[in-house]
Structures are given as C-alpha cells and as structure tokens.
N, C-alpha and C positions, 0 to 999 in steps of 0.2 A: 496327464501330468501338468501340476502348476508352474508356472515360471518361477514364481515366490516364495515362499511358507517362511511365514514368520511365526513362532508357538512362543509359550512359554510368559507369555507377556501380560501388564496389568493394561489393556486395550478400553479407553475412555471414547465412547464413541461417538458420542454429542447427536445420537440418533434419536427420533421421536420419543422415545422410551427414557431417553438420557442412560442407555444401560452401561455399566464398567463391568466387565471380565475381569478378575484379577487373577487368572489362572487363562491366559485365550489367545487364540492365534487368529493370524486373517491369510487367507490363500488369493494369490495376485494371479491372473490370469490376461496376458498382454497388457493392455494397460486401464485394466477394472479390477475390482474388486469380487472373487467369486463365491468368497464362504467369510464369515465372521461369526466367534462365538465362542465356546471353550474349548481349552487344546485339547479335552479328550474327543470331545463332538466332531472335531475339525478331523481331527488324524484318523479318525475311524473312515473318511470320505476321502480324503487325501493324505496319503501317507509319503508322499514325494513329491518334491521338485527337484527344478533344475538349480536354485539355488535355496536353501533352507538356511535360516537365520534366526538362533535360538536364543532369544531375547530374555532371559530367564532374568528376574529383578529391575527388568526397563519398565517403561512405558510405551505403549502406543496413541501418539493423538493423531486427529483430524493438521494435516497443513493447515498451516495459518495465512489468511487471506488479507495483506495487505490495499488497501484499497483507495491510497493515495498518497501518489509521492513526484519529486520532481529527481529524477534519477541525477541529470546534469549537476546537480548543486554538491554531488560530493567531490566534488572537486576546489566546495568553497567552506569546508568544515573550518568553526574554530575565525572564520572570519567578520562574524556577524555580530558576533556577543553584544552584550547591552546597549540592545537599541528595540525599538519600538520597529514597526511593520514598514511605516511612511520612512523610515531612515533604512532602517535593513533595505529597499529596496535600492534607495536612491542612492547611496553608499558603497553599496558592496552589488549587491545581485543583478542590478541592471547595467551595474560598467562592465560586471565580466560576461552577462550575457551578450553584450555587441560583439564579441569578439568569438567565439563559441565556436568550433570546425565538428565536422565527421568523428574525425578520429576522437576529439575530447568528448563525446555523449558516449561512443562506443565504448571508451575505458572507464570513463566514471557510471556507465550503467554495468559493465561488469564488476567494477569495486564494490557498489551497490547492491549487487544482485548477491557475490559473494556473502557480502555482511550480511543480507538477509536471508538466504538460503542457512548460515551459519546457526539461526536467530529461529530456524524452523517455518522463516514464507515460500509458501511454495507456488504463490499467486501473488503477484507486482503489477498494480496498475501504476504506470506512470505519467507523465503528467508534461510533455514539453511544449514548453510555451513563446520561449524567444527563439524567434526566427531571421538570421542574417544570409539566410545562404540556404542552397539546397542539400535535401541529402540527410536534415541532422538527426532529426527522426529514425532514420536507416542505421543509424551507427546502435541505437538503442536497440534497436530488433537483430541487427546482428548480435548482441551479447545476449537477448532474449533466449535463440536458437542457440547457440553456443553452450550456455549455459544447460539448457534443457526444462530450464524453467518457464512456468506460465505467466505467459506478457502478457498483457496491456495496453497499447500504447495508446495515449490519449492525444492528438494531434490539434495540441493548442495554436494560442493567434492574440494577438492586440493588433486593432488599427484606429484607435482612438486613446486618446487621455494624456495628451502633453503637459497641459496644463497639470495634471496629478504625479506628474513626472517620466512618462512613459517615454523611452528616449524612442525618434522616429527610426533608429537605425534596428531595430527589430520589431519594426510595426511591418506591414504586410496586406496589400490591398483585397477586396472580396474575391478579387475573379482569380488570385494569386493562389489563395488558400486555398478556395475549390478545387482548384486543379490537383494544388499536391491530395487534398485528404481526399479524391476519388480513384487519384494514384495508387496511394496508401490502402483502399479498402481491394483495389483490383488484386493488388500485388501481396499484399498480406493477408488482409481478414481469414480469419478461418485456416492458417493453412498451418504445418506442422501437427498433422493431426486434430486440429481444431485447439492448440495450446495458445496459437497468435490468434489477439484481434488487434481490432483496431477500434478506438472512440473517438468524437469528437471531445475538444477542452479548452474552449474558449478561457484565458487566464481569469475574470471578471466581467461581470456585467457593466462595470464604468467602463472600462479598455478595449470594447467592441461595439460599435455600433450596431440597431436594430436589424441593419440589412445583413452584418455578418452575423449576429444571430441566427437570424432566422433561415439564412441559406443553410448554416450549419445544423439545425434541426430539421431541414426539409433533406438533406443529405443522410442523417443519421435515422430516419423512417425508410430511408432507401433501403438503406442494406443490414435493415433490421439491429439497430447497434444500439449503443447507449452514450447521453449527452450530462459530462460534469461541467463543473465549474464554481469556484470561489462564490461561497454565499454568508454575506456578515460576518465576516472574521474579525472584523473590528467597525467602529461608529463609523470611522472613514468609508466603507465600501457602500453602508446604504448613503451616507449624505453625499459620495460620489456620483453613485450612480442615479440619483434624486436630484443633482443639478444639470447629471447631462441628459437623463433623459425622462425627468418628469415624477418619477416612482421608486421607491428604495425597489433592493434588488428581486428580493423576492415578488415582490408585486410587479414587477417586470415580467419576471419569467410567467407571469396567468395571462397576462397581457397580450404576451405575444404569442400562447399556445402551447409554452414549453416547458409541458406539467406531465406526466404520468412515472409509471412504475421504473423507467425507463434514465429518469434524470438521477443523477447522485451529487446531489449540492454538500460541499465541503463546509468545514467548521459549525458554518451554524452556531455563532456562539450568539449571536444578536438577536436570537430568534425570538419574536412577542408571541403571545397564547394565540392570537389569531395568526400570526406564521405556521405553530406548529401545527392549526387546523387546518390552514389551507395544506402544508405537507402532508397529513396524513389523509387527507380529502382525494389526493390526486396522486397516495402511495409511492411520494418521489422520496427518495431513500438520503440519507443522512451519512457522510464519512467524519467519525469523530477524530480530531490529531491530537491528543493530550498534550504531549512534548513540544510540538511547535506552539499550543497556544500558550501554553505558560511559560517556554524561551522569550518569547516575545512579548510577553503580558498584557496579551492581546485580551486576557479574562474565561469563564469557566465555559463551556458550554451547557445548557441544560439538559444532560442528558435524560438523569432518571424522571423528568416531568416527560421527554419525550416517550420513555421505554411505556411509561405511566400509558400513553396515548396509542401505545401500538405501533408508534411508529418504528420503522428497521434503522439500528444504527450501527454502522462498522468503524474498523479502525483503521487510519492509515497513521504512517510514521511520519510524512511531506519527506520535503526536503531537508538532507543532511548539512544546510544551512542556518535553517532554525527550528534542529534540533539535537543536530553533529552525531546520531550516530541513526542504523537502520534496522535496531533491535528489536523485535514486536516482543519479544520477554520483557525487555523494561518500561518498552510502550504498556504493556499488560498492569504491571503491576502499578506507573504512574495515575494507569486509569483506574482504576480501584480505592486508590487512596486519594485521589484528586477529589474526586466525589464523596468520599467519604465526611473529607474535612469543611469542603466547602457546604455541606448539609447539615452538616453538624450530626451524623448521621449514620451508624457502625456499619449501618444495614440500607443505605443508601443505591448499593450498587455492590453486588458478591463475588468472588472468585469465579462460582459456576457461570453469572452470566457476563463475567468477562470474557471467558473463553469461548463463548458464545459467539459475541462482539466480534471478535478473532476468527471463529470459522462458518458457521451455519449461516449467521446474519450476516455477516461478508460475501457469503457465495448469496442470501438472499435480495444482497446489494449490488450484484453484478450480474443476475440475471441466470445465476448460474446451482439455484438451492437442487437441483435435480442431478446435477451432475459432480458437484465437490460442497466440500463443506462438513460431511459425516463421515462416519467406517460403515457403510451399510452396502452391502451386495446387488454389484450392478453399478454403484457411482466409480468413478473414476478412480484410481490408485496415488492418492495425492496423501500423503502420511511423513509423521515425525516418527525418529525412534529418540526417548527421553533418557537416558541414563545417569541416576540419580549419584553412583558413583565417581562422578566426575569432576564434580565439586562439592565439597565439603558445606557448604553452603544448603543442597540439597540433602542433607543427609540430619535427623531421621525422617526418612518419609513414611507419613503416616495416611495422607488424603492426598492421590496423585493430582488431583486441580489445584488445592490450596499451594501446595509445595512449587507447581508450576509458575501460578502467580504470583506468591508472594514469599518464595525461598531456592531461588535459582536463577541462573543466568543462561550467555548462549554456549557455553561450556558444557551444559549439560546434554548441546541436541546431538546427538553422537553421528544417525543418519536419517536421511530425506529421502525418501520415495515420488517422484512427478510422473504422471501418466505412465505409473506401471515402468520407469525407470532408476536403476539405482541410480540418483545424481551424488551421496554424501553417504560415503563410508568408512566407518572405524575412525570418524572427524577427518574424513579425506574428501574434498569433493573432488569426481573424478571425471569429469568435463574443464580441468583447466590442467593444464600438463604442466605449468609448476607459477604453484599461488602466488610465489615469493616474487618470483619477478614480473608477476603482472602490475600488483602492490607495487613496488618499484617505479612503474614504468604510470601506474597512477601519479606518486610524487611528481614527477617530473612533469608529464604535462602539467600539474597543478601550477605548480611553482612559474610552469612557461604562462598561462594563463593571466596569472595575479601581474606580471611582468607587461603581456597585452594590453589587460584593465586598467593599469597603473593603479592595484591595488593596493594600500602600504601598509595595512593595519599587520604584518606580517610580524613573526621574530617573536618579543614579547608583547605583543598584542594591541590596544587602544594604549594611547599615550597613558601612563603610569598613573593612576585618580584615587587614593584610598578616599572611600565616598565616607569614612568614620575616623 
C-alpha cells in the first residue's frame, strides 16, 4: 500500500522527456516518489493508499526551488523602496541588522517560509549574513524543521569593508566564524532526513577578506557542501572588491581556488563574455533574482547569452527587502518578461524554460538534480498541487506551463508535498497551528525592530517626492 495516490491530474513532469500526463497520477511511498504516469497505468499497480487525493482538473508540478534568499529581511518589507543597492544597505539593511536577535530570524524565516511554501517552494536556500550575536542562524533552522520544509542555510560573514559602509557591529573575526559554521555543519547538515544542510555565504567578495574566504572554502570541501556568494550585482561589487583586493570579484574567486560545480554565485548581472567563460569553464552555477534586480535598478542579468553557453541558471526570490514579497509565481513570470523586453525578443526566454529555471536547474544548482527537481520514480516526493479554480485569473487553461507563468498567482497552489509530507492542504498548511497569529506575532517584532534600528521611513513611507 502507497502512503499517497494522487490520480486524476494534468502531472508536468519536467523529466528528461519533459513528458505531461494530462490524465495521470503519481503514488508516494514514504517520502519518494514510486510510480508516475497515467491514472489508468498507475491504478492497475496500485489501487490504494492510505491517503488518495483525487486531483481531477488540477495540476501536478515539480516544487519549486528557491535558491536565494535572505530570510531575516522580511521583517524589513516596504522599507527600502527607491533606492539604489549602496543606499538600500546603508539605510535601512545594515541599521536593522545590528540589532537582529534569535527570536526575530526564527519568525521572519517562518513568515518567509509560509509565503513561500504558499507560492509552491519547497526548497529555500537562505542566505544569513549579519552577525551580532550567537544562535541567529538557529532561529532560521528552527522554522526550517517546523515548517517541514527544505532548508538551506547558508552561514554568511562580513569582516571587512567599513569603508563601503559595512558597520563593524556585525562584522565577525576568522576564527569566530569557524567555529559557529563547523558548529552548524555538526549539529545540522544532513539531519532531518537529509531536508537540512548547511552552506557556506560569505555576503561578498569586498566584505571578507582572502583568509575568511579561503578558510570558508577549505571548510565547505570538508563536509562536502556547497559555497555562495554575491557576484556583480552591480558596478560597485567588482570596483569594491578591485580596490580591496586587487581583481573584480569573479576573478578573485579563480585566484583563490574557489571555482567548481559546487559554487553558486548570485546575480551575475555584470557578467562580461570572459566571466561567463570562466563560469561555465569551472561549471559554478548561476542564482538569477529578477525582482530584487530591477527593485533596485541594479540592471538585467544576461541570462539567455548564459542559457546560450550551457551554463545552469536558477532563480531565487533574495530578500523580502528588495523585492517585498517571496513568490516564485511572480518571480516566474517577472523572469519571462524581463528578458523578453530587454532583448527585444518574444522568444528570448519561454514559459517551459522558466519553469525549468524554477525546478530541474535549481536542484541542478544545489547539487541536488538526482534527488528533487522532477516527478520521476525514486526522486524525492517534493510536488505542487495547482488548482486552476481558484483564481479567475487562471481560468481558461489551456497549456498548464503557460497558464503557470503567465496567468496565475499563489492563490492557485492549493497543496505542497515535502519529502513525502503533506505540509499544504485544501490551502491549509498544516505544520503551523494557527497562521493568523503567527503573522501577528511577525508584525510585532517587525515594528519592535525598525524601533531598535531607528528606522523611520515607516507610516507613509520616504518623505512625500512626486518625482513628476
């Protein structure tokens, strides 16, 4: 007997084949995937579970793989608006991360996790990077586990770049950080069924020195893991890290060894044709943010010269600071049209390989294409269920990818499946014992936070500037 059986469904499976069922079921068997195909083929082989769930007019997709985010900053939505990168930090991000506790990553990574689990991710790399205190990291892996959803946590650091405005009160010495991120790999990596890891995430190549680099790549070969980190998101990051330490950024990272399949350097918006050679030379993977780069007008990335080149490029949402919300459906369809326009180009970048972007090259960006990423038999039980009913918006559907990216919202994901777990049913998820007052209990620290930072841009917002 299966745990699962889902029948009746139009099941997109994003597997080698790129095959669609639109009559198909998939049978869950603890937490894999044991049969996909059509509901007749399927029922003939299994005709029961323990719980069957008859999806008749849904969708079935691949979870979607999030693959870079600063969980902490939903707690600074709405606060950052029109400003550039150099001001968003110096402003708003770096006052309220000096003040940062346990408790605030643990609720704003469940706000987080919620809106995204909502939004259909079912994989969240995170991203925390200021450091004032012990412990903050921990708050974020508790709502990892709580949740039931697949962490991430990326175990960033700055201990350089005052001059670029780095404030020292969440800077953090080498031997400081070693300590926690070996803490972190003992006590986490791997455990919840292999749903938690753990990363290194250095914030940038300017705001760390070569010794914190490099201890942090000689740590993350230890325990076989993987090393992100901020790469040209704007002019400022290479002429940063070209005056402190000789090389724009990416030519750093060859410099010092810290090149293979293994690295996931974020934005990439500044990438020149010899950048994207040396990436795809040393197969370091690519996290595109659509939303944060154009909240911040930080400019396009090139992706489809990248796609052009072979190289793997995933999506993350960042931080709910500059981009205010953690929806991979409208991250989806941003990335579609972003590229579209800035190519001048209908056919620039498609539906099918946004969704791609989203699941297969996401897991092939976290080291993880053998295990999540597709509906194929034997990977993991990590799935959306899409219900086109639920907003008017999606209705009529005609092409379940198209309709995904470019005619729906997170209204539409009804339930989530993680490692063979219901987490999100009948739009309930049922790992939080009541939504409303966790939300609530978000506000509050929020608003205690901005109070800490003496952040003022609050109320109605930047002092009143009609720019026309």
């Amino acid at each position: 007997m299966m745990d699962i059986l889902i029948k009746n469904a139009a099941i997109v499976t994003v597997n080698k084949e790129r095959e669609v069922f639109f009559d198909g079921a998939i049978a869950i068997k603890d937490d894999k995937i044991a049969a996909v195909g059509n509901t007749k083929d399927i029922l003939r082989e299994y005709s029961d579970a323990k719980k069957v769930i008859d999806a008749e007019g849904k969708v079935i997709f691949p979870g979607f793989i999030n693959t870079h985010n600063h969980l902490f900053q939903t707690l600074l939505k709405g606060l950052g608006d029109d400003m550039v990168l150099k001001d968003w930090l110096a402003t708003m991000t770096f006052p309220a991360a000096k003040f940062i506790t346990r408790e605030d990553t643990y609720y704003a990574a469940m706000q987080g996790c919620i809106e995204g689990l909502r939004s259909g991710i079912t994989t969240m790399v995170d991203y925390m990077y200021p450091h004032n205190r012990e412990n903050l990291c921990d708050g974020i892996i508790d709502a990892f586990k709580e949740l039931g959803i697949r962490g991430i946590l990326g175990r960033g650091c700055m201990n350089t770049g005052t001059q670029f405005g780095v404030p020292t009160e969440i800077m953090q010495d080498v031997e400081t950080v070693e300590k926690d991120v070996r803490r972190l790999f003992e006590e986490h990596h791997n455990s919840e069924n292999g749903r938690i890891k753990i990363w290194v995430a250095p914030a940038a190549m300017w705001s760390n020195t070569k010794e914190m680099l490099q201890m942090l790549w000689k740590v993350t070969n230890e325990y076989n893991s993987h090393f992100t980190v901020h790469i040209s998101e704007t002019p400022f990051d290479r002429e940063a890290t070209e005056e402190l330490h000789g090389k724009v950024d990416i030519e750093l990272l060859e410099e010092l060894g810290i090149v293979g399949p293994n690295v996931v350097m974020v934005h990439c918006v500044y990438l020149t044709e010899e950048d994207m050679e040396l990436t795809k030379k040393y197969d370091m993977k690519v996290s595109h943010n659509t939303a944060s780069n154009m909240y911040l007008s930080s400019g396009v990335a090139p992706v489809p010269q990248m796609l052009k080149k072979g190289i793997t490029v995933s999506l993350g949402v960042d931080g709910a600071a500059s981009n205010n919300s953690q929806d991979m459906i409208e991250l989806m369809k941003l990335t579609a049209l972003q590229h579209k326009v800035a190519n001048l180009d209908p056919v620039a970048i498609s539906a099918e390989k946004v969704l791609e972007l989203a699941t297969i090259d996401g897991a092939r960006a976290i080291g993880m294409e053998n295990e999540i990423g597709s509906l194929e038999v034997d990977k993991k039980a990590d799935l959306l269920i899409f219900n086109p009913l639920l907003n008017p918006k999606a209705i009529p559907l005609h092409n379940p990818v198209s309709t995904l990216v470019y005619s729906s919202s997170m209204q539409n994901i009804e339930g989530v499946i993680v490692d063979g777990n219901i987490i999100m049913e009948d739009s309930k998820i049922l790992t939080v014992g009541d939504e409303k007052a966790v939300l609530r209990k978000v506000q509050e620290i929020a608003d205690n936070l901005c109070e800490r930072g003496h952040i003022t841009n609050k109320g109605s917002g930047h002092k009143w500037n009609s720019l026309y």
